[in-house]
N, C-alpha and C positions, 0 to 999 in steps of 0.2 A: 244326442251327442254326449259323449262322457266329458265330464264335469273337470277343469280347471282345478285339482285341488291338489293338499297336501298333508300329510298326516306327523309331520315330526320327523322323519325319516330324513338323513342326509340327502341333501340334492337339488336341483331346482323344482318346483310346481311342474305338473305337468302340460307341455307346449300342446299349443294350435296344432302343428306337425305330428305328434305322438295321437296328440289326441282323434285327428282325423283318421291317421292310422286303425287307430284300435276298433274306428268306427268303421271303416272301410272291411277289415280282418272279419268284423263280427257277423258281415251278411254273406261273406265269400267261405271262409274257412267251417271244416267239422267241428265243432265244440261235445261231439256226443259224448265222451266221459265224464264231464261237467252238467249236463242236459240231463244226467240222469239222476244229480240231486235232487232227494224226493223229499226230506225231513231239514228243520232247521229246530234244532235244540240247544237249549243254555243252562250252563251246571257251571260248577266252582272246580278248580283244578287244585291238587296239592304237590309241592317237587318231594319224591321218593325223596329224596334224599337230604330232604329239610320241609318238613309236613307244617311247618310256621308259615310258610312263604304259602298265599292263595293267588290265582289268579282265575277272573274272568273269561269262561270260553264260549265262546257261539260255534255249533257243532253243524256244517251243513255233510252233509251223509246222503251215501247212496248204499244199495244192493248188492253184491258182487255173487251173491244167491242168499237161499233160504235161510242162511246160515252163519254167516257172513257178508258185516256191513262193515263199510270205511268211509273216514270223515275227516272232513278240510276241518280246521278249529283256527277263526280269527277274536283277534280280540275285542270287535264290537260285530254290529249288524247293519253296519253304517256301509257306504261304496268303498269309504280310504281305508275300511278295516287291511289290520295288518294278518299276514298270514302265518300263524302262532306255530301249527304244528298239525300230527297226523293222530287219529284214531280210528286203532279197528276194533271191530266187537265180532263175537262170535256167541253162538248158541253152547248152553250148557252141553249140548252134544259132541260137537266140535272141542270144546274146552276138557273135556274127558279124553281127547286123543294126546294131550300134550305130557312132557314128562314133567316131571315136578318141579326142575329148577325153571322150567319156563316160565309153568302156572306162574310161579314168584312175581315173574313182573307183571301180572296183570291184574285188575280191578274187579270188583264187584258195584254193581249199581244199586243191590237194593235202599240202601238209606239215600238216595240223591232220590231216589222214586216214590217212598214212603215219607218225606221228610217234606217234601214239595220243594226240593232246591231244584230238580232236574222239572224246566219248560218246555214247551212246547210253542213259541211265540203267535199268538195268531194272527189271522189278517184283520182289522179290522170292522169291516162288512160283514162278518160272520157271527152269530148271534151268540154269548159266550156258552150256553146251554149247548149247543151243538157243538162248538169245536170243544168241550171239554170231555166230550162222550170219545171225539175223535182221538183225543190227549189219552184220553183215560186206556184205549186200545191199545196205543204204542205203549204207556206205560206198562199195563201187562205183560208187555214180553221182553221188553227192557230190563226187569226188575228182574229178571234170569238170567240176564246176559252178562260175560264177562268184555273187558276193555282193556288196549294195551293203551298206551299214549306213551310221546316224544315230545317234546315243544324243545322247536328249535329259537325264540325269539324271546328274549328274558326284561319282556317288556317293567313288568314288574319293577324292575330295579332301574328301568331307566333308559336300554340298552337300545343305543341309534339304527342298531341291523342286528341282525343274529350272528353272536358273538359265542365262541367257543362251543364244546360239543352239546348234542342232543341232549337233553336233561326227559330220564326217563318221570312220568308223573303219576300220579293217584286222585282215587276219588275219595270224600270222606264217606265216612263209617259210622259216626256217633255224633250224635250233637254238639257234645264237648269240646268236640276240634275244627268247633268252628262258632263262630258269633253269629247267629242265623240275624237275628233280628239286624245287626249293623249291617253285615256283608250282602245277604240275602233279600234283606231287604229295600236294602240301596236299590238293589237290580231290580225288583218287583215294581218300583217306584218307576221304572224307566220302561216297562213292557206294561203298566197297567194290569198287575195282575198279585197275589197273595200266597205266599208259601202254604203260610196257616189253613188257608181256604183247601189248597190242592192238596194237602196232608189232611185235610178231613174226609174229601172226596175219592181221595183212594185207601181208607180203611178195607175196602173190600177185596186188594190185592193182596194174596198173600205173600208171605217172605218167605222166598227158598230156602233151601239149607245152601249156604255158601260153602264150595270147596276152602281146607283149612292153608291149602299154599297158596289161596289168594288176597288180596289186602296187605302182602307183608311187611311192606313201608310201615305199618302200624304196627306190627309186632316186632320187631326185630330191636329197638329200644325199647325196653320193659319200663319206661315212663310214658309210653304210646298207648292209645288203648284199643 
């Protein structure tokens, strides 16, 4: 039965009546474009348009094909997580079809993949030798991929609903722009797992050559780097 709870959010908790609902809903209704999240990922987010401001995102993602993937982003991994925002990723192939001012808003992953910020959380039962081998495959081809992101929910600052437009987002790029050890590490503290550790265990990945119209949030002030 879903859980009685409340996460900050203008309103009352949620009732005995919603809640039988949603339990009633879940054995009768389709849920398949949700059923077909396959990956749950956690990486640090930046607002294009103020790369100071970080926030925490849990990335659950599915397949839309080979080529293209799209992802719910809440701001924990908890049930009452709130619903942050949208990410799609696509293959260096796909990301060749776009025109330049597109590429602009989109991301590069290699240093969230190199850097050990970008997780893979695992289930606990699983021995970490094994789901790290599993980790280490998606990071492969992750570390190629480009990412748009929107966050509609400015949790960061406090905001009781999602308040004013879509804020387009980024990944980081450089150590420098970001406190791995404080931010990064907070989070490793809470999945039981070590950036340091996953930045040693994927030396073996290489780093693409990243297209130069992507990351632009970082270049576009020449105090960015």
């Amino acid at each position: 039965m879903t859980e009685n709870i409340s996460n900050g959010a203008p309103g009352d908790p949620l009732s005995a009546k919603n809640s039988a609902l949603n339990t009633g809903a879940a054995l009768v209704q389709n849920f398949s474009p949700v059923k077909q999240i396959c990956a749950h990922l956690n990486a640090f987010h930046a607002y294009a348009s103020d790369p100071t401001r970080c926030v925490e995102a849990n990335h659950y993602c599915s397949h839309v094909n080979d080529d293209v993937r799209q992802c719910l982003l809440y701001d924990s991994a908890e049930a009452n997580a709130r619903l942050l925002g949208v990410e799609y990723m696509v293959s260096p192939k796909v990301f060749a079809t776009l025109d330049d001012e597109e590429k602009k808003l989109w991301h590069s992953h290699a240093f969230e993949v190199k850097s050990g910020m970008l997780i893979m959380p695992g289930p606990n039962a699983v021995p970490d030798l094994v789901w790290e081998k599993a980790e280490n495959t998606e990071m492969e081809q992750v570390v190629g991929w480009y990412g748009k992101i929107y966050h509609f929910w400015q949790v960061d600052r406090g905001d009781p609903l999602p308040l004013g437009p879509p804020q387009l987002m980024t990944s980081y790029i450089a150590e420098d722009q970001i406190d791995m050890e404080k931010v990064v590490g907070a989070r490793d503290r809470k999945f039981n797992v070590d950036y340091k550790h996953k930045a040693d265990i994927r030396k073996h990945i290489a780093v693409p050559e990243i297209d130069s119209n992507a990351d632009m949030a970082w270049k576009e002030d020449g105090s960015r780097k």
